[in-house]
N, CA, C and O atoms as a GROMACS GRO file, in nm:
protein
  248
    1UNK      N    1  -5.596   9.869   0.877
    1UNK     CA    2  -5.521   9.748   0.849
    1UNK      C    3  -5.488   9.676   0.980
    1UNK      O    4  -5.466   9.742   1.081
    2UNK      N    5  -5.484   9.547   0.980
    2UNK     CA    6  -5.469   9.501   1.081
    2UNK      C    7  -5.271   9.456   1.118
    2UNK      O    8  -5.183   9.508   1.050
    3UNK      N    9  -5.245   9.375   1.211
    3UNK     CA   10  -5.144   9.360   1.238
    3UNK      C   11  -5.083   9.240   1.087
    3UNK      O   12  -4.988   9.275   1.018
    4UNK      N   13  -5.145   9.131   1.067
    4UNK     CA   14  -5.141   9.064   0.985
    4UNK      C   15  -5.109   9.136   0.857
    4UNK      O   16  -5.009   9.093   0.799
    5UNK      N   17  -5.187   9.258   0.789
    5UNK     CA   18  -5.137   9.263   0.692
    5UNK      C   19  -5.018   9.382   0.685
    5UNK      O   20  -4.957   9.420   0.586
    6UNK      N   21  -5.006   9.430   0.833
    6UNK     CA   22  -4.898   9.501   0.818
    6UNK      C   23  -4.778   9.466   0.822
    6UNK      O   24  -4.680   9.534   0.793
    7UNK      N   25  -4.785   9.293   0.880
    7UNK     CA   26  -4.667   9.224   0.860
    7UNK      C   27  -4.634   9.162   0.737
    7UNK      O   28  -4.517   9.160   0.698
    8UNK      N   29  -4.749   9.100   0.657
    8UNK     CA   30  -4.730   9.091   0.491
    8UNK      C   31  -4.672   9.218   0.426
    8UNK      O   32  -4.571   9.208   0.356
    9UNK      N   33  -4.709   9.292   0.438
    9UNK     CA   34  -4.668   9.405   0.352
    9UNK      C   35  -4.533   9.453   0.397
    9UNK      O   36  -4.458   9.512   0.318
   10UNK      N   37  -4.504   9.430   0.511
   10UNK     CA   38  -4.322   9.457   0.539
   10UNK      C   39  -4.240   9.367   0.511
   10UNK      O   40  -4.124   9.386   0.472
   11UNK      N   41  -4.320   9.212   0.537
   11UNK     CA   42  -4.251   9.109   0.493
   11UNK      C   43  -4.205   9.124   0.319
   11UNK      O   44  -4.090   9.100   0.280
   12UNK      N   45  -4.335   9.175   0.215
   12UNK     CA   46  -4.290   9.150   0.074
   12UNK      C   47  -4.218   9.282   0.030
   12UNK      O   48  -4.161   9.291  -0.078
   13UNK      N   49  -4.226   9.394   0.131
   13UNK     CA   50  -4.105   9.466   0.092
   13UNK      C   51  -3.962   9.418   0.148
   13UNK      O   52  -3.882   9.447   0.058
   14UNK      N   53  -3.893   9.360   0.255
   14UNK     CA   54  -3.805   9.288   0.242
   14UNK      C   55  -3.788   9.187   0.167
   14UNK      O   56  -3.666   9.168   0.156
   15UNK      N   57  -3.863   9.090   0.093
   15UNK     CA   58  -3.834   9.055   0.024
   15UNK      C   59  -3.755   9.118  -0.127
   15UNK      O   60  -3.661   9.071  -0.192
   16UNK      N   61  -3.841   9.244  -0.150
   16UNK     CA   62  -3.808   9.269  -0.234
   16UNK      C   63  -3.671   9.346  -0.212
   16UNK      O   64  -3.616   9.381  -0.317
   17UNK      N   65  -3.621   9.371  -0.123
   17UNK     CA   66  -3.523   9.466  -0.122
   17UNK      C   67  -3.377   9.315  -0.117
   17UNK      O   68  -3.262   9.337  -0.154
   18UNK      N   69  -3.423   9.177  -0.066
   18UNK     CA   70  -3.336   9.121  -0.057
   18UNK      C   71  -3.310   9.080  -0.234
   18UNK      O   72  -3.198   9.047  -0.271
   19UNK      N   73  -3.409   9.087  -0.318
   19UNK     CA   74  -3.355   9.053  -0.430
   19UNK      C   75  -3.289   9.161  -0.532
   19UNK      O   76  -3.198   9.150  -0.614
   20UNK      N   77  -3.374   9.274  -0.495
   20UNK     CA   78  -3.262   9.393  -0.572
   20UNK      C   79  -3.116   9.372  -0.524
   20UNK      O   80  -3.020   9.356  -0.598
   21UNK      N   81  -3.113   9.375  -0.362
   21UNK     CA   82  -2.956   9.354  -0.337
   21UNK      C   83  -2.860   9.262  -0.414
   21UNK      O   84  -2.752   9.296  -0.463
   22UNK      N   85  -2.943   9.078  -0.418
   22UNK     CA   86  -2.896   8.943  -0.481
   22UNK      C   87  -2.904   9.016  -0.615
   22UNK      O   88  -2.785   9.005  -0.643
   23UNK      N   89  -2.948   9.073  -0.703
   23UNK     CA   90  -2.950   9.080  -0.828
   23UNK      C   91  -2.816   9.223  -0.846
   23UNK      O   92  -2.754   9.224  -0.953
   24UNK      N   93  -2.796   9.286  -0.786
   24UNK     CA   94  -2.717   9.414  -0.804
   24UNK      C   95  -2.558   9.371  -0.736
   24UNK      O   96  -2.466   9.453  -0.736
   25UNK      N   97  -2.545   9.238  -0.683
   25UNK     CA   98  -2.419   9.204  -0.681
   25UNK      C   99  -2.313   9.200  -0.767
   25UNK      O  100  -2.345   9.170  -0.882
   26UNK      N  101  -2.210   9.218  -0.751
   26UNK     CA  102  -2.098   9.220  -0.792
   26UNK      C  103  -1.935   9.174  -0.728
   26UNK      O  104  -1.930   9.181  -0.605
   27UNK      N  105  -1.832   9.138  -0.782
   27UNK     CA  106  -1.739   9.062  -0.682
   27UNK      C  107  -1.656   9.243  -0.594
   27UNK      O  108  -1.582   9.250  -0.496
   28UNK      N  109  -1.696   9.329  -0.659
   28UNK     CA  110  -1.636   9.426  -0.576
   28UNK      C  111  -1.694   9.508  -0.460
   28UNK      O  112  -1.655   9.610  -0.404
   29UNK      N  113  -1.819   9.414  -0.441
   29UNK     CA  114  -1.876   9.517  -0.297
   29UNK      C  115  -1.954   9.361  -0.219
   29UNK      O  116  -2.027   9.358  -0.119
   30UNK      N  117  -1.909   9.245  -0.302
   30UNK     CA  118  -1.998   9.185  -0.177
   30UNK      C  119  -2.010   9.158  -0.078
   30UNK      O  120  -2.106   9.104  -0.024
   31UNK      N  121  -1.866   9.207  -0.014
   31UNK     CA  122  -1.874   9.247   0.182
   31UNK      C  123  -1.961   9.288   0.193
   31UNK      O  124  -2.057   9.223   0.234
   32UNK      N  125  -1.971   9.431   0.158
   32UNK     CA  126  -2.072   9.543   0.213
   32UNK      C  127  -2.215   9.451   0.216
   32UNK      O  128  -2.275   9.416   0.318
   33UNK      N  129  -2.248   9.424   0.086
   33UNK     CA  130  -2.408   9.374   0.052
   33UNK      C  131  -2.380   9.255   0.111
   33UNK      O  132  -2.487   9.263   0.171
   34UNK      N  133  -2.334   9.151   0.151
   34UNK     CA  134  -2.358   9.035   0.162
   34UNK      C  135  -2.390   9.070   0.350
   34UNK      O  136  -2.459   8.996   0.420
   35UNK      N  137  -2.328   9.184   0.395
   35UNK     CA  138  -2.383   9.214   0.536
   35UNK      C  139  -2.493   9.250   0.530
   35UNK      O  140  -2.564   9.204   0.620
   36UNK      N  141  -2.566   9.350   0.423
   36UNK     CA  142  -2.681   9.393   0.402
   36UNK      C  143  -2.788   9.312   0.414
   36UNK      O  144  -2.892   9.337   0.476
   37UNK      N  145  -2.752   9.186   0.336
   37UNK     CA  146  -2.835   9.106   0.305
   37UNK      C  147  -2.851   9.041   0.430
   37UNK      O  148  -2.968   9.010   0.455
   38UNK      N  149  -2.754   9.008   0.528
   38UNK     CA  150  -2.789   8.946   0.605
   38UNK      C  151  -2.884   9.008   0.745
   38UNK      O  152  -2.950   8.935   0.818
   39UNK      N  153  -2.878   9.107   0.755
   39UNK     CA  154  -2.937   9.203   0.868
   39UNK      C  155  -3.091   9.179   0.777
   39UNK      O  156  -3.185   9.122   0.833
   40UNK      N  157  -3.101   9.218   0.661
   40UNK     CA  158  -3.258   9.259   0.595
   40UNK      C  159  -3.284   9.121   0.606
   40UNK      O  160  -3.403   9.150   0.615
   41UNK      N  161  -3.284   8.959   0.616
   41UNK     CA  162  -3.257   8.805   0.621
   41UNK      C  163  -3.315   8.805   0.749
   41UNK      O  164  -3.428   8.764   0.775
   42UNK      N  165  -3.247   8.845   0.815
   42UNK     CA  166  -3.290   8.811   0.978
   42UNK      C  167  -3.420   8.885   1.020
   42UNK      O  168  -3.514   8.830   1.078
   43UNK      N  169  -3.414   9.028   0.980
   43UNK     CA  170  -3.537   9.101   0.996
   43UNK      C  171  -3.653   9.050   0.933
   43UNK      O  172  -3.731   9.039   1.028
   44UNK      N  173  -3.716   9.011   0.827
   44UNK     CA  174  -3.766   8.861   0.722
   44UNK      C  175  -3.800   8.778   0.814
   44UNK      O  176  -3.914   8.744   0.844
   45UNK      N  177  -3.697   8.744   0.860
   45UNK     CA  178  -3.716   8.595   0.967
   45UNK      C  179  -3.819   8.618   1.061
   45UNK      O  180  -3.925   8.556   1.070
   46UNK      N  181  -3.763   8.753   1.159
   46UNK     CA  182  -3.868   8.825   1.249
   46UNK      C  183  -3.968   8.779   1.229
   46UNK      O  184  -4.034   8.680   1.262
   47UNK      N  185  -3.976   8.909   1.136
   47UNK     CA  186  -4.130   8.923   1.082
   47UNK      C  187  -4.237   8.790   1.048
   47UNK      O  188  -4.349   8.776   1.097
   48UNK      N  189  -4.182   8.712   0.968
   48UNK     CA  190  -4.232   8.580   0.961
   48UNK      C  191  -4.290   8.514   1.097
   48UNK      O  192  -4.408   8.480   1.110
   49UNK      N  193  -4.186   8.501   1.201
   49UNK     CA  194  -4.190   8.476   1.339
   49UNK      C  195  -4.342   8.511   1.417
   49UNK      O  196  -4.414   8.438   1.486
   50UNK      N  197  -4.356   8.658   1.374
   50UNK     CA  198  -4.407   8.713   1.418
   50UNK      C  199  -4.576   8.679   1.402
   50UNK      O  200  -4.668   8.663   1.482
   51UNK      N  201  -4.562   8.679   1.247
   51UNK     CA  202  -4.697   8.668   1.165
   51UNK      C  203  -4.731   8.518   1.186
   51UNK      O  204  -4.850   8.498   1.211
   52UNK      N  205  -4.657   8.414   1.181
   52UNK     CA  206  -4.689   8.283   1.289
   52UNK      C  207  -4.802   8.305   1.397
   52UNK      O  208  -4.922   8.278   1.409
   53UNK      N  209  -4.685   8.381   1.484
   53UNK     CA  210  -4.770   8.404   1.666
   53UNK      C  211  -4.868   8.396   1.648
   53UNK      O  212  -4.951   8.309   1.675
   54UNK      N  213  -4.877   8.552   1.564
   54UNK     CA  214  -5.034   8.594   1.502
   54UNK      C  215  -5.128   8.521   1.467
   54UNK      O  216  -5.235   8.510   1.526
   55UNK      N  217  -5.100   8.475   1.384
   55UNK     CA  218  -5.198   8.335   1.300
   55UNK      C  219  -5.228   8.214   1.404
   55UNK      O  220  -5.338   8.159   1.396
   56UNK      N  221  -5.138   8.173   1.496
   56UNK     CA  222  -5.168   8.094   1.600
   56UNK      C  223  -5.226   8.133   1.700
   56UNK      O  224  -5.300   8.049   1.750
   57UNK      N  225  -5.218   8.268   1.768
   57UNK     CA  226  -5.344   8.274   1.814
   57UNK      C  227  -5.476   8.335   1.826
   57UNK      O  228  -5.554   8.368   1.915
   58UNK      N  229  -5.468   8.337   1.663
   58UNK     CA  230  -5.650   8.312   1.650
   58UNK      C  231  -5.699   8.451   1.523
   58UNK      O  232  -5.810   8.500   1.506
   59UNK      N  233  -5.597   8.476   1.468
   59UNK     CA  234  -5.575   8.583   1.349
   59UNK      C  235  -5.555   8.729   1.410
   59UNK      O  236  -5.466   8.772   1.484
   60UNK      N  237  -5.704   8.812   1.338
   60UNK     CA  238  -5.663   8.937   1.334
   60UNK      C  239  -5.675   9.021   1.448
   60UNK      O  240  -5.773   9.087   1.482
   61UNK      N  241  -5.547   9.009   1.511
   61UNK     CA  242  -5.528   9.175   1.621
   61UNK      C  243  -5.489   9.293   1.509
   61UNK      O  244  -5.454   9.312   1.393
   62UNK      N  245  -5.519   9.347   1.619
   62UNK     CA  246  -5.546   9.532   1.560
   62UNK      C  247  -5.486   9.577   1.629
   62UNK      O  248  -5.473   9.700   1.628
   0.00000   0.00000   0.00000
């Protein structure tokens, strides 16, 4: 696998973990999760960031 799809594939598991979190809310823990969410948000962002670079210069590193 290359770098590209190892960043898709981390990217759509944060995704998915940001919507179990959004969907498993409740008004009695959303400190906790709403920090959760934001650390797994930023890491997302990264990654995205990242897979940009990638794609800009010139696709697949290994």
């Amino acid at each position: 696998m290359s770098d590209i799809d190892l960043l898709r594939e981390e990217i759509a598991e944060l995704d998915a973990q940001i919507f179990r979190l959004k969907s498993s809310m409740n008004k009695s823990d959303n400190g906790v999760k709403l920090k959760k969410l934001a650390v797994i948000s930023r890491l997302r962002d990264r990654c995205n960031r990242s897979l940009s670079r990638l794609h800009e210069r010139g696709g697949e590193a290994i």
